[in-house]
C-alpha positions in Angstrom: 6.2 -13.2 12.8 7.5 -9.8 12.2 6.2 -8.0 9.1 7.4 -6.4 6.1 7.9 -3.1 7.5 9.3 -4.0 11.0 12.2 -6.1 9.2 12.8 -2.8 6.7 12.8 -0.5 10.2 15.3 -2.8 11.9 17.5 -2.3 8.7 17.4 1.3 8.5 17.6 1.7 12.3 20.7 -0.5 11.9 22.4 1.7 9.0 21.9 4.9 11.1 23.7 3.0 14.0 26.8 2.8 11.3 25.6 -0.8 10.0 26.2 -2.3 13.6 23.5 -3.9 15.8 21.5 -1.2 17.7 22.0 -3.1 21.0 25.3 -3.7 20.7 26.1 -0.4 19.7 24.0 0.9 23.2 26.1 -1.9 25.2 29.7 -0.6 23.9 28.9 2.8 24.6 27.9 2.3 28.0 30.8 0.0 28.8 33.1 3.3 27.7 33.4 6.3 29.5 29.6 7.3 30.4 30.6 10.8 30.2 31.7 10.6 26.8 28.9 12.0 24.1 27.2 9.3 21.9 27.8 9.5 18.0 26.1 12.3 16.6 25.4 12.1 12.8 24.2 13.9 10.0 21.8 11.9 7.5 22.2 12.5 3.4 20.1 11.0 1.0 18.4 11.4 -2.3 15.2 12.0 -3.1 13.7 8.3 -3.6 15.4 7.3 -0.3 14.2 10.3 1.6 11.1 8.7 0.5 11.8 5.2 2.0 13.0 6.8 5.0 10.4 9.1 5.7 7.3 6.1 5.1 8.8 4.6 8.3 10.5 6.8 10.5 9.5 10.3 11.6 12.3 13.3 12.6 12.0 12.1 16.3 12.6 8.5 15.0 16.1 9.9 13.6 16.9 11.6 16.8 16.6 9.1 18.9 19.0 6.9 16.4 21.4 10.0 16.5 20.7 11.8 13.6 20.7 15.3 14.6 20.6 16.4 10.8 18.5 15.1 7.7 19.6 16.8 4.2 18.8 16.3 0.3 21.9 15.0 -1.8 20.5 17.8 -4.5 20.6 20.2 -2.0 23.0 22.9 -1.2 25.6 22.1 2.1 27.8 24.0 3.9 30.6 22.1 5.9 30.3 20.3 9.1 33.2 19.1 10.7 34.4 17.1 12.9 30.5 14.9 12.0 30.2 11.9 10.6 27.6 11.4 7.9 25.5 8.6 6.5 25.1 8.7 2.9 21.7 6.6 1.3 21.2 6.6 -2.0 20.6 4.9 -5.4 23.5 3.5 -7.1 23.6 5.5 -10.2 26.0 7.7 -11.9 24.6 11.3 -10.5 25.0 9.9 -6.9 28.9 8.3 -6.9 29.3 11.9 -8.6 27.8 13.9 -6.0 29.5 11.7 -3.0 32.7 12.1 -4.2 32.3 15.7 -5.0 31.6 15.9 -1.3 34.3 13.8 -0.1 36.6 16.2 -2.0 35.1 19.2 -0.9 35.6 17.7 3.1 32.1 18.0 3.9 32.2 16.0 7.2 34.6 14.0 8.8 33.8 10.3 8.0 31.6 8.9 5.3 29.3 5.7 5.9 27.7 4.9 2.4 25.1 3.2 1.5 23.3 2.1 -1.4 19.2 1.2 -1.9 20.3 -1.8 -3.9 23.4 -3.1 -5.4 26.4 -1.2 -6.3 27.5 -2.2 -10.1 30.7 -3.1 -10.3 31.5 -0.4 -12.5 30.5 2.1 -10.2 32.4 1.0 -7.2 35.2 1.1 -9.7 34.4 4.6 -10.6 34.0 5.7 -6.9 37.1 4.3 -6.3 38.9 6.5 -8.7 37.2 9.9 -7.6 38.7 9.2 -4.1 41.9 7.7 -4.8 42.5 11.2 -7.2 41.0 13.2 -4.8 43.3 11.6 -1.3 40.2 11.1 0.2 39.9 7.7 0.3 40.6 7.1 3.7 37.7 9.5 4.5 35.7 6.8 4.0 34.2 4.6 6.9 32.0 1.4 4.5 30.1 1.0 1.7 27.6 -1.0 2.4 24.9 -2.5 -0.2 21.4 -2.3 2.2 18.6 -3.8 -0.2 15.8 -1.5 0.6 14.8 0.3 -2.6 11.0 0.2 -1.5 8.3 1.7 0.4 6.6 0.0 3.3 3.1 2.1 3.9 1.4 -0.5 5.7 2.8 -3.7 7.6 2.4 -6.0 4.7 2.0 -3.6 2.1 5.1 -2.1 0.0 5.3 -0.6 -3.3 8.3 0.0 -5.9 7.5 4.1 -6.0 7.8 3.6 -10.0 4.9 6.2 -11.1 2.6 5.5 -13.6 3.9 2.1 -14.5 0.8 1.3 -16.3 1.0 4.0 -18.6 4.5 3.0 -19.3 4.3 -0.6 -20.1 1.4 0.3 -22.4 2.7 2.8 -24.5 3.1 1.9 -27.7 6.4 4.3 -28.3 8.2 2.3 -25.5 11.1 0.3 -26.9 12.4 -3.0 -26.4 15.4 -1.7 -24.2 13.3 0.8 -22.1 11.2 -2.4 -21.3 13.7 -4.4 -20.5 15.3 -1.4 -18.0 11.8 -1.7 -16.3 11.8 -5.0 -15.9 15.4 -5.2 -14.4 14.3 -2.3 -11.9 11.2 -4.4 -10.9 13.2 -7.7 -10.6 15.9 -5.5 -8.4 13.3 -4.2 -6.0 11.3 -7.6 -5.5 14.7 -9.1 -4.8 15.4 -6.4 -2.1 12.3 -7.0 -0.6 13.1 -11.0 -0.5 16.1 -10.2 0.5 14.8 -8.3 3.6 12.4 -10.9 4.1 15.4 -13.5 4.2 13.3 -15.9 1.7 13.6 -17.7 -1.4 9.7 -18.2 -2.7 8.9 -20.7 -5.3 7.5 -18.0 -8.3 4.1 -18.5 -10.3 2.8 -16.0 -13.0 0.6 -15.8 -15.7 2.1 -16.4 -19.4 2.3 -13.9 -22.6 2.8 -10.2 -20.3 4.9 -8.3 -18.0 4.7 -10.4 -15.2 6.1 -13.2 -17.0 9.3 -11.2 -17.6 9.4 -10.8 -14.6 9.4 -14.2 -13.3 11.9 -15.6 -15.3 14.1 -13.1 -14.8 13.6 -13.0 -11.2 14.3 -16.6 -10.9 17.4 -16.4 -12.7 18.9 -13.7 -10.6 17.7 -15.7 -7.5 19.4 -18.9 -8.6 22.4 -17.1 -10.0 23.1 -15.8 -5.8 21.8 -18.6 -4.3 24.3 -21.1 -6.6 26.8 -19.1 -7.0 27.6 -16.3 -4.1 30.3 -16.4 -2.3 28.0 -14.9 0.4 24.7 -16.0 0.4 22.9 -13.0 2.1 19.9 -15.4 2.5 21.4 -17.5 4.5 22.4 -14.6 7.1 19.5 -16.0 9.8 19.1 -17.0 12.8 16.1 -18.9 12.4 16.0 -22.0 10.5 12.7 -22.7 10.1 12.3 -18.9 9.4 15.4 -19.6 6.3 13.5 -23.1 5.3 9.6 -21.7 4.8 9.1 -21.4 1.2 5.7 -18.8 0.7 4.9 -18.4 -2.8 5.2 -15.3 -4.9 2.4 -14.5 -7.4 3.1 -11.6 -10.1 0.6 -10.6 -11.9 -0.1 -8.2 -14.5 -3.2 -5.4 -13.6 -4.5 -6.0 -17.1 -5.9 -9.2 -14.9 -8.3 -6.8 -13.3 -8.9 -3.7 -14.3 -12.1 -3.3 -12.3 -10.4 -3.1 -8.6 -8.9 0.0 -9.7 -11.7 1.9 -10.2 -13.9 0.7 -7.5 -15.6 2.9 -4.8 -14.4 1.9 -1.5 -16.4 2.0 2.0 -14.0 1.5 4.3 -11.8 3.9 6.0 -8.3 3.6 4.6 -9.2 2.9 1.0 -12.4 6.0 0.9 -9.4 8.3 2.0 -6.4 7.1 -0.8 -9.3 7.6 -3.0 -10.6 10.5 -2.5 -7.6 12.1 -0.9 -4.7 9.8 -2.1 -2.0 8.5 0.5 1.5 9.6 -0.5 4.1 8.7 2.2 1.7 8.4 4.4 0.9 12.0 4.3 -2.8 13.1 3.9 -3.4 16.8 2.8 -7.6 17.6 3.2 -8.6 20.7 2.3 -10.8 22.8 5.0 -13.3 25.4 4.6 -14.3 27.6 7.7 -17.2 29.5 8.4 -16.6 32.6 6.1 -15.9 30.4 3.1 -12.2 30.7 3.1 -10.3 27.0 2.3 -7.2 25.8 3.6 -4.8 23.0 3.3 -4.0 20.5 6.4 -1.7 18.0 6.3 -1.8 15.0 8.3 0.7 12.8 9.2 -0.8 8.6 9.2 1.2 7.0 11.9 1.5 3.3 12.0 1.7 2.5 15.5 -1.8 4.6 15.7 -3.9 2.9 17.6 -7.1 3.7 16.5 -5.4 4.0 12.6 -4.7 -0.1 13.5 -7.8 -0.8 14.8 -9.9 1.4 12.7 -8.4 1.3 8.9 -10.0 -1.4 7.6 -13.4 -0.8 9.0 -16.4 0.4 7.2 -16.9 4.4 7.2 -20.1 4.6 9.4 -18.4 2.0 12.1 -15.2 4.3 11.8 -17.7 7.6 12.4 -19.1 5.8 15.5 -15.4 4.7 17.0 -14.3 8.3 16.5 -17.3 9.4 18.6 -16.9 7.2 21.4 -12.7 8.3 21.6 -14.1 11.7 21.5 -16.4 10.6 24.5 -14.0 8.5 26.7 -11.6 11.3 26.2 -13.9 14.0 27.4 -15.1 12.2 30.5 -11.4 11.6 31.6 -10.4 15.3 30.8 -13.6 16.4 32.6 -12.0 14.2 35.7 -8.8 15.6 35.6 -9.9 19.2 35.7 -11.8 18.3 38.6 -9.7 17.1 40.9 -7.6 20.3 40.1 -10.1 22.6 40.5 -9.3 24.3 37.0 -11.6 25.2 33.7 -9.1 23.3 31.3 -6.0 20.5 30.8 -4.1 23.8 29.9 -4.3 25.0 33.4 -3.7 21.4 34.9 0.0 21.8 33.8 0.7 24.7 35.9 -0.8 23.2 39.2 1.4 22.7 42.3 2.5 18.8 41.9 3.8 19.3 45.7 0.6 20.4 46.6 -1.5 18.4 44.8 -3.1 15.2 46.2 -1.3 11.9 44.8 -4.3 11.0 42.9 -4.2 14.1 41.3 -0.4 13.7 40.5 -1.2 10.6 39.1 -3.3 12.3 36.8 -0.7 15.3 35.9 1.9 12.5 35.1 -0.5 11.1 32.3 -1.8 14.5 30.8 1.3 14.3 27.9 -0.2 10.9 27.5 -3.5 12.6 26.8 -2.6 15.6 24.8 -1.2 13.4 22.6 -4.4 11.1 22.4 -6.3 14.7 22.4 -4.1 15.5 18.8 -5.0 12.0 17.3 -8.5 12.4 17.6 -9.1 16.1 16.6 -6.8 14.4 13.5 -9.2 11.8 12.8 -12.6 13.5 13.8 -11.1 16.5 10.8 -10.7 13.8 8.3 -13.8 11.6 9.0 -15.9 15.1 8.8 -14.3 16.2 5.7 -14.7 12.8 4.1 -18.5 12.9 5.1 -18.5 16.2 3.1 -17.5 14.5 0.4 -19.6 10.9 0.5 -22.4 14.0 0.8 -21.6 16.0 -2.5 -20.7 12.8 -4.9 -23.2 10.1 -3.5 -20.8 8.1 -3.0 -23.0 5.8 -0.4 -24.9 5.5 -3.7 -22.7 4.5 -6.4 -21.1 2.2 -3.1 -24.4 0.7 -2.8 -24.9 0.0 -7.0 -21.2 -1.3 -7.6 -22.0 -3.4 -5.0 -24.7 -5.1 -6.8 -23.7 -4.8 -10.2 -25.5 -8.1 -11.1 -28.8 -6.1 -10.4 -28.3 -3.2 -12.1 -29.5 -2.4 -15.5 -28.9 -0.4 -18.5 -32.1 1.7 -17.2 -30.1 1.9 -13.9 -26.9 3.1 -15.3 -28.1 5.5 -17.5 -30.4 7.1 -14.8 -27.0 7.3 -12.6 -24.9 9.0 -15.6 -28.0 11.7 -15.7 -28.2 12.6 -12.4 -26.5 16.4 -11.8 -25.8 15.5 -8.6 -23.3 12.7 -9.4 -19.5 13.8 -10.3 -18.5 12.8 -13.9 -15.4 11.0 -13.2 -17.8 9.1 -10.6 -20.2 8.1 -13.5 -17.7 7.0 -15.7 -16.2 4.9 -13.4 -19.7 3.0 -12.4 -20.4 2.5 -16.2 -16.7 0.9 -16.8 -17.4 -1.5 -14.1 -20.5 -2.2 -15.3 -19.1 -2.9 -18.4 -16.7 -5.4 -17.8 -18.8 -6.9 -15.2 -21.8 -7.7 -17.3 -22.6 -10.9 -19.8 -23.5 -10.4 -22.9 -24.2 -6.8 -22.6 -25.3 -5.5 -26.0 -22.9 -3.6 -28.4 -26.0 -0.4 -28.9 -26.5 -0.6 -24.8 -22.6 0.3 -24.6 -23.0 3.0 -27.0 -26.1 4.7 -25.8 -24.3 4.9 -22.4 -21.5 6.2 -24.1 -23.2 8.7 -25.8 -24.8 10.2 -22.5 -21.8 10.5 -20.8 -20.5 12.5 -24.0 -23.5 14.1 -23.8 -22.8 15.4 -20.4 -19.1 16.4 -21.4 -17.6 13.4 -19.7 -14.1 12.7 -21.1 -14.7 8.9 -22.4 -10.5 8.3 -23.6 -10.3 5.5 -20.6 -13.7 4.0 -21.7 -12.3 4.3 -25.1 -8.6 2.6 -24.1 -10.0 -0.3 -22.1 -12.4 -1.3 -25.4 -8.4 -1.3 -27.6 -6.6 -3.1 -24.3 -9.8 -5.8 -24.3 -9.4 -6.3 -28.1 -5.7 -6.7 -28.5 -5.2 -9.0 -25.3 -8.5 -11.1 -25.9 -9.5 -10.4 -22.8 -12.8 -11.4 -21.6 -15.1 -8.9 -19.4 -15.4 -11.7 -16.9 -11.5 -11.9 -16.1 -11.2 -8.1 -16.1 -14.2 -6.9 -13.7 -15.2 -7.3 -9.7 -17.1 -9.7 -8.4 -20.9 -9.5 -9.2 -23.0 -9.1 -6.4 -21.7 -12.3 -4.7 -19.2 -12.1 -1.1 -16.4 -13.6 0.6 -19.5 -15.0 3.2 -21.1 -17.5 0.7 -24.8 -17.6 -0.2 -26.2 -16.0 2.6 -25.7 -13.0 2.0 -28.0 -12.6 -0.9 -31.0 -12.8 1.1 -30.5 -10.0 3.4 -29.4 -7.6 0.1 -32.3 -6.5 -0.7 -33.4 -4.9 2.8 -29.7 -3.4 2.8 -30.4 -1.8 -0.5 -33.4 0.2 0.9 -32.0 1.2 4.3 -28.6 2.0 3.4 -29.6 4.2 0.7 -30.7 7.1 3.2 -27.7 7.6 4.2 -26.9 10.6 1.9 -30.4 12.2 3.1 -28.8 12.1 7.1 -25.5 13.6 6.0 -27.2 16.5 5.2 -28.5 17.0 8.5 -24.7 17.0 10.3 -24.3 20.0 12.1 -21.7 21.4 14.1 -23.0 20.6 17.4 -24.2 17.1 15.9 -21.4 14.3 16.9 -20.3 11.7 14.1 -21.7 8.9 16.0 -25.6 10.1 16.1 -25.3 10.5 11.8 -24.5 6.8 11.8 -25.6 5.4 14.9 -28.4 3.3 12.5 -26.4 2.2 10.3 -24.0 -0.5 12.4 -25.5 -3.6 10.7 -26.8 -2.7 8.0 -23.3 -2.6 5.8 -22.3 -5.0 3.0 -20.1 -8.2 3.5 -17.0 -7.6 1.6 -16.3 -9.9 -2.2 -13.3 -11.6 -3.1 -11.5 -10.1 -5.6 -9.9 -11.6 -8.5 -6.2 -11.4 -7.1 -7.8 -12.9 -3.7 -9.2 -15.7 -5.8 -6.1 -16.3 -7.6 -3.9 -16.2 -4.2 -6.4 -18.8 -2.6 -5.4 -21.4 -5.6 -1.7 -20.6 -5.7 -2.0 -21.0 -1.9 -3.9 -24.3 -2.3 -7.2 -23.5 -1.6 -10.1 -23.0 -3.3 -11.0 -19.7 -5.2 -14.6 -18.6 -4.2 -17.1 -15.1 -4.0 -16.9 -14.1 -7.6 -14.4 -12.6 -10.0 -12.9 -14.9 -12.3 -14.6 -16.7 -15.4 -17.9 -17.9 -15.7 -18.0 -17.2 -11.8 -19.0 -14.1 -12.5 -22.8 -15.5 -14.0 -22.9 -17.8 -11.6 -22.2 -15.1 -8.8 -25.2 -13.5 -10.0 -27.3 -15.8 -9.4 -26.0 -17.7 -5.9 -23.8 -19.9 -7.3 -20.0 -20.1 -6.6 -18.4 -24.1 -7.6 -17.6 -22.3 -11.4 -16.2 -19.4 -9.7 -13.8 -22.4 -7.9 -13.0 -23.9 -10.9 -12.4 -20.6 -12.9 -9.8 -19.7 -10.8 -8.1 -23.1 -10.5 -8.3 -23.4 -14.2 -6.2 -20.3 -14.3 -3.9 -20.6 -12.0 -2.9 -24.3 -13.7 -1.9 -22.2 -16.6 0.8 -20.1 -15.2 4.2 -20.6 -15.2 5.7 -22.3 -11.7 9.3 -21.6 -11.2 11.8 -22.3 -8.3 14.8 -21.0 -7.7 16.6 -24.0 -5.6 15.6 -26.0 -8.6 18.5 -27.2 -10.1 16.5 -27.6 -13.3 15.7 -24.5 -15.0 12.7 -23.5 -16.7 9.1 -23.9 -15.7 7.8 -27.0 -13.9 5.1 -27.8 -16.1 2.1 -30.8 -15.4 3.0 -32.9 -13.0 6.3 -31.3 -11.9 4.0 -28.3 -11.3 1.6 -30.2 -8.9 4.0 -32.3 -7.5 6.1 -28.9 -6.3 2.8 -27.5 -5.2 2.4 -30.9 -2.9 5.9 -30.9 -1.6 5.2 -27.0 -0.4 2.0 -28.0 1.2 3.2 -30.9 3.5 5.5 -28.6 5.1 3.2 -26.0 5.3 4.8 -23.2 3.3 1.4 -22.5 1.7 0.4 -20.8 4.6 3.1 -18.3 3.2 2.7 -15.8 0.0 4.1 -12.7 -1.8 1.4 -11.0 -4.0 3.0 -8.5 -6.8 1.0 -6.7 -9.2 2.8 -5.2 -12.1 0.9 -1.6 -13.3 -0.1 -0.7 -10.3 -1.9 -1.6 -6.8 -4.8 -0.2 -4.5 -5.7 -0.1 -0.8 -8.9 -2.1 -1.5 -6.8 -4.8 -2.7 -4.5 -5.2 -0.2 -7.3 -4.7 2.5 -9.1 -7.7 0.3 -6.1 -9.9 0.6 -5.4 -9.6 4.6 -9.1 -10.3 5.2 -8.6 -13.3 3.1 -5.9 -14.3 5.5 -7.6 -13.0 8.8 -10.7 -15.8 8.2 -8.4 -18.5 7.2 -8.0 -21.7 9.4 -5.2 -21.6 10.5 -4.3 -17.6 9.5 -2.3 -17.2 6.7 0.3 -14.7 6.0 0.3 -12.7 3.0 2.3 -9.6 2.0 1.3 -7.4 -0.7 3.3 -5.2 -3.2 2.6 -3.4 -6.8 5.0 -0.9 -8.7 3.3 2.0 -7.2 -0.1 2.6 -4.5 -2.7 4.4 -7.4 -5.9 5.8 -6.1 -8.9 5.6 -9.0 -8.4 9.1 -10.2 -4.8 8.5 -10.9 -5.8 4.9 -13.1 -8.1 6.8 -15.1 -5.4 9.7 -15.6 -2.8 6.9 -16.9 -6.0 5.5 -19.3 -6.8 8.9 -20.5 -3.1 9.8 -21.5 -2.9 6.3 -22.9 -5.4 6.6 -25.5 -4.3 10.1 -26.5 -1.2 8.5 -27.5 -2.2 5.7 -29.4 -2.6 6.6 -33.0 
């Protein structure tokens, strides 16, 4: 089954080959005169689509699709004629001006436009106009509407690039319009993204928020193409049982959990968006060398990465140990190579006789790009893991892993001995005492303050602490619903008996980090520590997935399951989760009958999708804001189910922890 972010690829790779099939576009062009030069093309596009584009495809990706030249619309562009150029852009006002002011100007020779999502009526009309005054009009090759007003990081991951969603939906100045403006933006992207998926979902969501907005509206505009389009773009498949699966989409609104956002993360991926954030799949670390002077790398995360694929949702210390062995393998083969030549180094292998040279050592000269390259990918991800063991080193985060972890075990005599540690950061120690908070039962009004008095003490800014107490009041929201699991796993009971030996060991990690050296290799720091890592928890979206999916919700999160996770038990967690889930709204666009399928229409649409197996099928969107640690929850989730599901995951934007709290902070400032 191709993912999320192949199908967006094939339909950018098919609007740079001027919106015809990339095969067929190869075939006619070799059935013409061979000496004839292929379609060159210069590439224009505005800032948010530069951002799509760039997610996916790298410079070398647009060459070999015939781009020669990638600009900014904003940007200023001197002539090129006798080129053809492919507009990509939003379709808004700014844009149809800045097109036609370059259609007028004769820019290039042709124009092939196209929009992220649908062009208004209004503004074709407008476009027309500009061209039509101009005589340009025949200038212009298509305009084509592509769908694709989202960003595909990962293979089931994609996000709506709106920033600091949260924040907005939350502000109390907002107005009834701008909310509504939102919510059509949000219905418009996850309609691209069916749309490029080629499926019509059934829709569940929770009732009173956001994501019930969201829903409705979503259905509407689903039912309004699928009824009455001329051209029903979701039926443009080849595959029938591909156009006939009905997955399930599940919005949700991040007030459900606020706790996932502010976790501390082990495994690779997640540890780095946190502590470096991800953005376009661009990490920038900064370096310090040996005089003490810092600098600022940039590293480019590519998908089809091998060890990236392999290694992204693995715990830190396995990661360490992988990116030693690499290192090894790598070193033996180079070690080969530069024996057989008779040379120091693989620079010097490059300039050896290949006449000369025996075929086993031309063998070997062929496949020394191969091994440059692999050299590049593993200086890139032995720079990163070092820098990030710098970091785990100065803010304990193997600690504070190791306490959120079992939350259920911690006390206010724990907490309080974390928040006065020096060694700890403060925006670390205010994130352990939120999740503590909203994790624990019955935890005492004068505990809550005396915690929150010693991180004041300490000159911690406490405005999220402070906004999550008014966002709690006013929605009614109990700590259980809007906190981690406590202590309990994905695995079942037992776990719990093995936690306590994996508290003691584990903690000494920080104590090795401070013996890495130069000369010492990534895999001796953590060669101790293979088995002695955490199972991962189900998170409260997971749990919440499993039901809409027609499982059962398990590990923690939701409810009661929270007490009963604390102590080994996990049927209330089941139930919690069900129970919830029974109370959202259930909508489906190929209804004929509007409105929400309540009771026994509910169920009875839930048993119709699981006889034909649908359920194995689901769309997760979460409106205010999504993490890596979620998403890697989720395809764990569906990795360990029998038989494998497939889930795709989405939010309005990818926010690290730092950036959550930055929304809170500004959120409470603002509220009188």
């Amino acid at each position: 089954m191709e993912s999320l972010r192949q199908r967006q690829i094939a339909s950018l790779v098919r609007m740079l080959h001027l919106n015809a099939d990339p095969q067929s576009s190869i075939a006619d062009a070799s059935n013409q005169n061979t000496a004839e030069a292929p379609i060159w093309k210069v590439l224009i596009f505005d800032s948010f689509c530069r951002d799509i584009v760039s997610t996916v495809l790298r410079v070398n990706d647009l060459r070999d699709n015939g781009v020669t030249v990638h600009m900014l619309m904003e940007a200023q562009r001197s002539p090129i004629p006798d080129v053809p150029a492919i507009y990509f852009a939003r379709p808004i006002p700014e844009n149809i001006k800045r097109i036609t002011d370059d259609i007028s100007r004769d820019l290039y020779e042709l124009y092939y436009v196209n929009f992220s999502s649908s062009l208004p009526r209004t503004l074709l009309e407008e476009f027309a106009i500009q061209t039509t005054a101009s005589g340009t009009s025949h200038q212009v090759a298509q305009i084509y509407d592509q769908y694709l007003d989202f960003l595909c990081p990962e293979e089931n991951m994609f996000s709506l690039h709106f920033t600091n969603t949260f924040e907005t939906i939350h502000n109390p100045a907002m107005s009834d319009t701008a909310m509504s403006a939102l919510i059509d933006k949000i219905v418009s992207g996850l309609f691209s993204v069916l749309l490029t998926l080629k499926t019509v979902p059934t829709i569940c969501a929770p009732r009173g928020n956001a994501a019930e907005m969201v829903a409705t509206r979503l259905d509407a505009k689903l039912r309004e193409h699928i009824m009455n389009a001329k051209h029903n773009l979701f039926a443009e498949t080849d595959n029938v049982a591909a156009q006939s699966r009905r997955p399930v989409l599940v919005l949700l609104d991040r007030d459900l959990d606020l706790g996932s956002m502010l976790m501390h993360s082990w495994t690779y991926q997640a540890l780095i968006h946190d502590l470096y954030d991800i953005q376009l799949n661009q990490v920038s670390i900064t370096q310090t060398n040996d005089s003490g002077q810092a600098s600022k790398k940039a590293y480019d995360i590519n998908t089809n990465d091998t060890f990236w694929k392999n290694n992204a949702m693995l715990p830190f210390p396995e990661v360490a140990i992988n990116i030693d062995d690499a290192s090894n393998a790598f070193k033996r083969e180079a070690d080969e190579i530069t024996r057989m030549g008779g040379v120091q180094s693989l620079d010097e292998v490059g300039n050896l006789n290949m006449e000369s040279s025996t075929k086993q050592l031309q063998r070997a000269i062929t496949t020394l790009p191969e091994l440059t390259a692999r050299k590049a990918n593993i200086d890139m991800h032995m720079n990163i893991a070092t820098s990030l063991l710098d970091k785990i080193k100065d803010r304990q985060l193997d600690v504070l892993f190791q306490m959120e972890d079992n939350l259920a075990r911690q006390t206010k005599a724990s907490i309080l001995e974390a928040i006065n540690d020096p060694e700890k950061k403060q925006e670390d120690k205010l994130r352990l005492f939120v999740l503590y908070m909203l994790a624990k039962q019955g935890i005492r009004q004068e505990d809550i303050e005396e915690c929150e008095s010693a991180l004041k003490a300490i000159g911690c800014n406490i405005s999220p602490l402070e906004y999550i107490h008014r966002l709690r009041s006013l929605n009614q929201m109990s700590a259980s619903i809007a906190s981690p699991a406590l202590g309990s796993s994905g695995g079942g009971a037992g776990n719990a008996s093995h936690s306590g030996d994996l508290l003691g060991k584990f903690s000494s990690i920080s104590n090795r980090l401070a013996g890495l050296t130069d000369n010492s290799s990534l895999g001796s720091i953590f060669s101790n520590v293979r088995n002695l890592l955490p199972t991962h928890k189900q998170l409260p979206v997971t749990s919440i997935v499993e039901s809409a999916m027609g499982g059962r919700a398990h590990g923690g999160g939701l409810g009661a399951g929270l007490r009963s996770a604390a102590t080994g038990g996990g049927s209330s967690s089941s139930s919690a989760a069900a129970r919830m889930f029974e109370d959202f709204i259930h909508l489906d666009p190929k209804q004929a009958r509007r409105g929400n399928l309540a009771g026994s229409n509910a169920n009875a649409l839930r048993g119709s999708l699981a006889s034909d197996g649908a359920t194995q099928e689901a769309i997760v969107f979460v409106i205010g804001g999504g993490n890596y640690i979620e998403y890697q929850n989720l395809m764990e989730f569906a990795q360990r189910s029998t038989p494998r599901k497939h889930i795709v995951y989405g939010s309005t934007d990818i926010v690290n922890a730092s950036g959550f709290l930055a929304q809170l902070t500004r959120l409470n400032d603002n509220t009188p």
